[in-house]
C-alpha positions as CSV (number, residue, x, y, z in Angstrom):
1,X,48.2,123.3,50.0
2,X,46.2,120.9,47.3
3,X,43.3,120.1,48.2
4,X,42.8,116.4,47.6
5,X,40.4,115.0,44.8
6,X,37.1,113.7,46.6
7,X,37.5,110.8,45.3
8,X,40.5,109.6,47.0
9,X,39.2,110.5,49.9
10,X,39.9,107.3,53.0
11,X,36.3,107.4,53.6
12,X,34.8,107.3,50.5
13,X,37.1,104.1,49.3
14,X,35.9,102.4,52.8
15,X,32.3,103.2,51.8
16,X,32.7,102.1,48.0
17,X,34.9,99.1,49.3
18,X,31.8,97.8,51.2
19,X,29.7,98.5,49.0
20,X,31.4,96.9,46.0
21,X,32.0,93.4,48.4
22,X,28.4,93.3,49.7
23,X,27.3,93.5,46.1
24,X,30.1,91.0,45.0
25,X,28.5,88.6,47.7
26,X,24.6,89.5,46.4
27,X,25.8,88.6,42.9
28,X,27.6,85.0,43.8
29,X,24.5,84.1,45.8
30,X,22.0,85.4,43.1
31,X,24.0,83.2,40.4
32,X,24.2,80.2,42.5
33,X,20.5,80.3,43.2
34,X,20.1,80.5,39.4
35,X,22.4,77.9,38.4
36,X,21.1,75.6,40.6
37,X,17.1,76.1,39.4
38,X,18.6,75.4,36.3
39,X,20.1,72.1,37.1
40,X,17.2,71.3,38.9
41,X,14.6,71.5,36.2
42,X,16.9,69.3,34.3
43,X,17.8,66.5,36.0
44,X,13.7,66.6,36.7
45,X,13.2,66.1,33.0
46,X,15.5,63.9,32.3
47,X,14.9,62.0,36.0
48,X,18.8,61.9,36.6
49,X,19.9,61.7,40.4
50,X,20.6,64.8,42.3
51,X,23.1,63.7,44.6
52,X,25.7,64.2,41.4
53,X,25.0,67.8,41.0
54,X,24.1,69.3,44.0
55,X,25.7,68.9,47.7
56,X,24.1,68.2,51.1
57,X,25.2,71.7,52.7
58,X,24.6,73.7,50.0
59,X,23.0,76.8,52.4
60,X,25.7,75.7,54.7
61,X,28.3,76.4,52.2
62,X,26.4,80.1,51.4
63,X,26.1,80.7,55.5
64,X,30.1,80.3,56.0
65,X,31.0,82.3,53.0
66,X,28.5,85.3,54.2
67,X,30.3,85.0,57.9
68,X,33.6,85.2,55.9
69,X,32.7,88.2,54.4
70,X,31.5,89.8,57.4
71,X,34.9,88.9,59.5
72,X,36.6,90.5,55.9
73,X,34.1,93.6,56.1
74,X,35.1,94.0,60.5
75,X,38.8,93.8,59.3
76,X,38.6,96.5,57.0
77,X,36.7,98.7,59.2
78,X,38.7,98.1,62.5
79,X,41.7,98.9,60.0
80,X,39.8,101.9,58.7
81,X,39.5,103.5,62.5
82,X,43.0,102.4,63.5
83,X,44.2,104.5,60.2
84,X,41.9,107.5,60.9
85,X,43.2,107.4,65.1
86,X,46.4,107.3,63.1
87,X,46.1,110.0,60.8
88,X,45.0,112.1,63.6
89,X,47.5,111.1,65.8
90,X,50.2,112.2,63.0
91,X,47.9,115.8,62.5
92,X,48.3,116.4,66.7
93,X,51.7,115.1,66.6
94,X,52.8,117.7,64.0
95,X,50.5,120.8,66.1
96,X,52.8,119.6,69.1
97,X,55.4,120.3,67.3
98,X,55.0,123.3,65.9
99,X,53.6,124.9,69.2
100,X,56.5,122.9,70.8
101,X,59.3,124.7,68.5
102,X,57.5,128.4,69.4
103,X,57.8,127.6,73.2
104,X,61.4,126.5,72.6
105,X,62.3,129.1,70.1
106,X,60.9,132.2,71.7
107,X,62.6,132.3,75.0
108,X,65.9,131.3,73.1
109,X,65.7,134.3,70.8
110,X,64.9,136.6,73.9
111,X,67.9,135.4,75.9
112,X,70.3,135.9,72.8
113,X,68.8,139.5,72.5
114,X,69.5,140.5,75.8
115,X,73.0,138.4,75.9
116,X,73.9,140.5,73.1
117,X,72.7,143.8,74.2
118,X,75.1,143.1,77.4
119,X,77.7,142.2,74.6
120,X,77.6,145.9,72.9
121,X,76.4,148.3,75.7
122,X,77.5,148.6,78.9
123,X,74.6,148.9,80.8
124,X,74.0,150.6,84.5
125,X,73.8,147.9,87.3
126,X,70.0,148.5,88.0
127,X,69.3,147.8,84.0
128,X,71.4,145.1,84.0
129,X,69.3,143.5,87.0
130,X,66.3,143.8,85.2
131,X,67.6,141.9,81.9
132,X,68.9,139.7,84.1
133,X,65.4,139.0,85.7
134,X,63.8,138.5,82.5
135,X,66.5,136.0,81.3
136,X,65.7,134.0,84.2
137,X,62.3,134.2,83.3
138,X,62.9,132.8,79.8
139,X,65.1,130.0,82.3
140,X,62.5,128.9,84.1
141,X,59.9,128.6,81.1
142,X,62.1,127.1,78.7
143,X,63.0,124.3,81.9
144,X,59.4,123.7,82.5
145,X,58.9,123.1,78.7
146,X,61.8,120.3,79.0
147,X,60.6,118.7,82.2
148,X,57.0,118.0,81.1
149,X,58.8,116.0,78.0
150,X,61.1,114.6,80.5
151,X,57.9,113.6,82.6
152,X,56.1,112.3,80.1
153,X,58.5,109.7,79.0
154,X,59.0,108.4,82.7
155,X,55.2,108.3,83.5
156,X,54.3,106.5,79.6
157,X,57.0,104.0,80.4
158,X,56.2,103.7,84.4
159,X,59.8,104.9,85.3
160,X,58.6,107.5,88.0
161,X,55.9,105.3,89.8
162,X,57.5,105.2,93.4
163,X,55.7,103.9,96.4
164,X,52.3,105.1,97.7
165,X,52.3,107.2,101.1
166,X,49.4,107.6,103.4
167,X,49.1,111.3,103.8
168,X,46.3,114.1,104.7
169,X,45.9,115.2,101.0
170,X,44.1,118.4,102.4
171,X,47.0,119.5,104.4
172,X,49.0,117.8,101.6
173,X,47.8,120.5,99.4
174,X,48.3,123.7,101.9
175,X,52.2,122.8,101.8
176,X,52.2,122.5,98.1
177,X,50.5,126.1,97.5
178,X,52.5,127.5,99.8
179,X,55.9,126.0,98.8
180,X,55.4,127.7,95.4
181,X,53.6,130.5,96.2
182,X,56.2,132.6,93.8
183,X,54.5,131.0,91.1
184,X,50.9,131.4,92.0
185,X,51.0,134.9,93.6
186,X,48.5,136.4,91.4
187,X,46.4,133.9,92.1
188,X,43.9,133.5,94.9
189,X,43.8,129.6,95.7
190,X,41.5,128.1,98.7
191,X,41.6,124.7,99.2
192,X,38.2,123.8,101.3
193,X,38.3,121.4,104.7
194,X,37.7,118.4,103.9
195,X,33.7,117.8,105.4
196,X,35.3,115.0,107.9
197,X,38.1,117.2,109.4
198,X,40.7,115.6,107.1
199,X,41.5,113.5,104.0
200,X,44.0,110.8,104.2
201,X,44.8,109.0,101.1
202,X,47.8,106.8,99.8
203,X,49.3,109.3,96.8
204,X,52.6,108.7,95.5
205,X,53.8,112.0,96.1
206,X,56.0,113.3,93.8
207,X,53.6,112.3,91.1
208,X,50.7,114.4,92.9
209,X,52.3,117.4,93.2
210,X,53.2,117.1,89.5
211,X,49.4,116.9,88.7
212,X,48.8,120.0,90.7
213,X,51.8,122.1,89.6
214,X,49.9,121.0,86.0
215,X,46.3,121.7,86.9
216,X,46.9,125.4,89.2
217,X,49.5,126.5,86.1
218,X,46.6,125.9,83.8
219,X,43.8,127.7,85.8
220,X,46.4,130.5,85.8
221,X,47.3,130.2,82.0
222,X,43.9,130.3,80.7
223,X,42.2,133.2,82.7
224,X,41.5,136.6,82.5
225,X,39.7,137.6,86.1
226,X,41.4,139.8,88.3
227,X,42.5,138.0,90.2
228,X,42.6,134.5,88.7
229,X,41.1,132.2,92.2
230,X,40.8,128.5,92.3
231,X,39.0,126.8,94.9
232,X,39.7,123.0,95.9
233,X,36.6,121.1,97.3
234,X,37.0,117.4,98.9
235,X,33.8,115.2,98.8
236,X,33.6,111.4,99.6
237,X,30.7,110.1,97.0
238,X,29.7,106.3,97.9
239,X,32.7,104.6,97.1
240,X,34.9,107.2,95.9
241,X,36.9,110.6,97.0
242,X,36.0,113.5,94.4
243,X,38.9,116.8,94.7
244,X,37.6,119.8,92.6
245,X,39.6,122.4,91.2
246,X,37.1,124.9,90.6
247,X,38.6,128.1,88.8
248,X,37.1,131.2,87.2
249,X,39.1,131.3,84.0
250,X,38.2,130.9,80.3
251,X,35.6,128.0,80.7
252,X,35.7,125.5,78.2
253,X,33.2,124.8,74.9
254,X,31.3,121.5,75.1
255,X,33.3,120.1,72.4
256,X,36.7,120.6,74.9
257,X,35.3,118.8,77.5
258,X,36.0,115.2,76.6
259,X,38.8,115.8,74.2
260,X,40.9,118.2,77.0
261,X,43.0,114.7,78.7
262,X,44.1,113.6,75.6
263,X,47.6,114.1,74.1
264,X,48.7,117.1,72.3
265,X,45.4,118.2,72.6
266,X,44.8,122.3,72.8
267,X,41.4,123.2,72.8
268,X,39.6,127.0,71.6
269,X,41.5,129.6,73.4
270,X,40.9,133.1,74.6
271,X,41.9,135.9,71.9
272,X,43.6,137.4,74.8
273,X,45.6,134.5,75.9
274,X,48.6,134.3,73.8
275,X,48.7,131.1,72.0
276,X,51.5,128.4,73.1
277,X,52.3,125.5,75.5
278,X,52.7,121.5,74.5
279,X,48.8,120.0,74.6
280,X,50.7,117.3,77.3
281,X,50.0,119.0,80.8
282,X,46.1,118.0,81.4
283,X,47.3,114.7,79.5
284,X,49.8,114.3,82.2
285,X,47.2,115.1,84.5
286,X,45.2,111.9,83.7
287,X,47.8,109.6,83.6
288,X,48.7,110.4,86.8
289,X,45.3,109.9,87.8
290,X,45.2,106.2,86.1
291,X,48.3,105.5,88.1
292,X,46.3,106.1,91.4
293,X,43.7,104.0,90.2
294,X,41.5,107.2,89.4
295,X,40.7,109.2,86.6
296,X,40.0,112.8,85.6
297,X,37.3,114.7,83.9
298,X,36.1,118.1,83.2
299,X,32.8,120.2,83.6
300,X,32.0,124.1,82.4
301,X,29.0,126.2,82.2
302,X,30.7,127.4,78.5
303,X,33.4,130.1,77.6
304,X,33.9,132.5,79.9
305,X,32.4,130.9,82.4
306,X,35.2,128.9,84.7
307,X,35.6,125.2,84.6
308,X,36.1,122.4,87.1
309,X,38.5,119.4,86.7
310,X,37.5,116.6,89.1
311,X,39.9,114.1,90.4
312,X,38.1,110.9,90.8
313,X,39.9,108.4,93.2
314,X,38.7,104.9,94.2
315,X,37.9,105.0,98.1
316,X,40.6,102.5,100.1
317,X,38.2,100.6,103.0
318,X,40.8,100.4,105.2
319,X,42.2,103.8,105.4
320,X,38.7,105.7,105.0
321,X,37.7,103.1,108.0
322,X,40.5,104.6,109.9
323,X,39.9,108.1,108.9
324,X,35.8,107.9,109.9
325,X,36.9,106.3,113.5
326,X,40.0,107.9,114.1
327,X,41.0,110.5,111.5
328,X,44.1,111.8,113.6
329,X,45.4,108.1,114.1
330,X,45.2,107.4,110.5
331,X,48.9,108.4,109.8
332,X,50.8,108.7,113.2
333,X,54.0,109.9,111.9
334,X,51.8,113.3,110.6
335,X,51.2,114.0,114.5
336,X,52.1,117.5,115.4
């Protein structure tokens, strides 16, 4: 690819654009100042009256045409960022779409492969099993890939917001490991007691489990212990519930650490991680967060060295009132 001349490069014409204004502005006021020495030396000498040349608000005039300039110089920088966001919005767009094809592509090809070997050989029932199994396989990731699109257009356009439930988020999160224990069974996961006995909070709960299919299958993804283990903490920090997801995968560099929540975002990975997935799932993540009022963000020693993504939720007074006096009257209809 060309390599474009310096010259035309965005920020060099913002930089010379300012410049050449603030020196346009420097030059006006310079040849006003001049001018009007000039005049005023000769209506002195000639003693002719002032009021004809000169106005009142001559500095006034000068004062509103620089605070013109500087609202022209804030439009053309706010324009300048908005086109740089843009630009790199368009560069993570086109990365999502590459890696996006490849995680579409790939499973595609390897279902057609074994479809045709079925086609031309006719293959013992035992092998056939096994194909079968790996087909599936190609199934499932190829419908995961599809549903985070899907979920990502119904949470942007607040389409899958449902109504809040009151539940024991610690118990909450026992049921979900267990449900899909198929999917984590190489995976050691421990999710802490909660230090007051239990944790009730209002979720919307088809939305949390989405956020912690997204954050376990990422702890998974991007590690190379044996085994990968995640441990989930619960805290209660002044006016706020904290839930940690501490793992002991990859870790993440210092320049991941903000940048991981955003959109088709992929940060440095592991040389023995294969390369793939959307950039969306820790993007989802934080959405899903902002839809409980909360948010998300990320902590690591460094590579190799695990990572921790906190869930940040704003304490309810009423419920956490109810769960410090009564914790196992806080949500009756839980009651075993």
């Amino acid at each position: 690819m060309k390599k474009a001349k310096w010259f035309l490069h965005p920020l060099f014409v913002f930089i010379l654009s300012n410049i050449a204004l603030g020196i346009s502005l420097f030059l006006y006021i310079y040849w006003y100042v001049g001018v009007s020495k000039d005049l005023q030396a000769v209506i002195e000498r000639y003693n002719l009256d002032g009021n004809q040349f000169f106005e009142a608000q001559t500095w006034l005039v000068i004062l509103v045409l620089s605070l013109l300039v500087g609202v022209i110089l804030s439009g053309i920088l706010i324009i300048f960022i908005y086109n740089l966001k843009t630009l790199q919005l368009y560069r993570l767009q086109h990365n999502f779409i590459n890696n996006f094809t490849h995680e579409l592509k790939t499973p595609v090809t390897s279902i057609k492969l074994y479809l045709e070997t079925f086609l031309k050989h006719a293959l013992p029932r035992e092998e056939q099993l096994k194909y079968i199994g790996f087909m599936l396989n190609d199934v499932e990731r190829l419908s995961a890939n599809i549903n985070s699109i899907l979920n990502l257009t119904r949470i942007e356009s607040r389409l899958q917001e449902g109504s809040p439930s009151r539940i024991d988020l610690a118990e909450m999160i026992r049921g979900f490991v267990v449900k899909n224990r198929h999917l984590f069974s190489t995976c050691k996961i421990d999710v802490e007691a909660p230090p007051e006995g239990s944790c009730f909070y209002p979720v919307i709960v088809p939305l949390f489990e989405m956020l912690l299919m997204n954050i376990l299958t990422n702890a998974v993804k991007y590690n190379t212990s044996e085994p990968p283990a995640v441990s989930i903490s619960f805290e209660w920090k002044g006016k706020q519930l904290l839930i940690r997801f501490l793992d002991n995968g990859i870790g993440m560099a210092a320049a991941d650490l903000k940048r991981v929540f955003k959109k088709f975002y992929q940060g440095q990975s592991d040389a023995r991680i294969p390369l793939g997935g959307s950039g969306i799932g820790l993007y989802l993540v934080q959405q899903i967060a902002r839809l409980h009022r909360g948010r998300m963000i990320a902590a690591s020693d460094g590579p190799g060295k695990g990572s921790v993504l906190t869930l940040i939720l704003p304490a309810v007074t009423e419920q956490r009132g109810n769960h410090e006096t009564d914790g196992e009257t806080a949500n009756p209809d839980r009651r075993g």
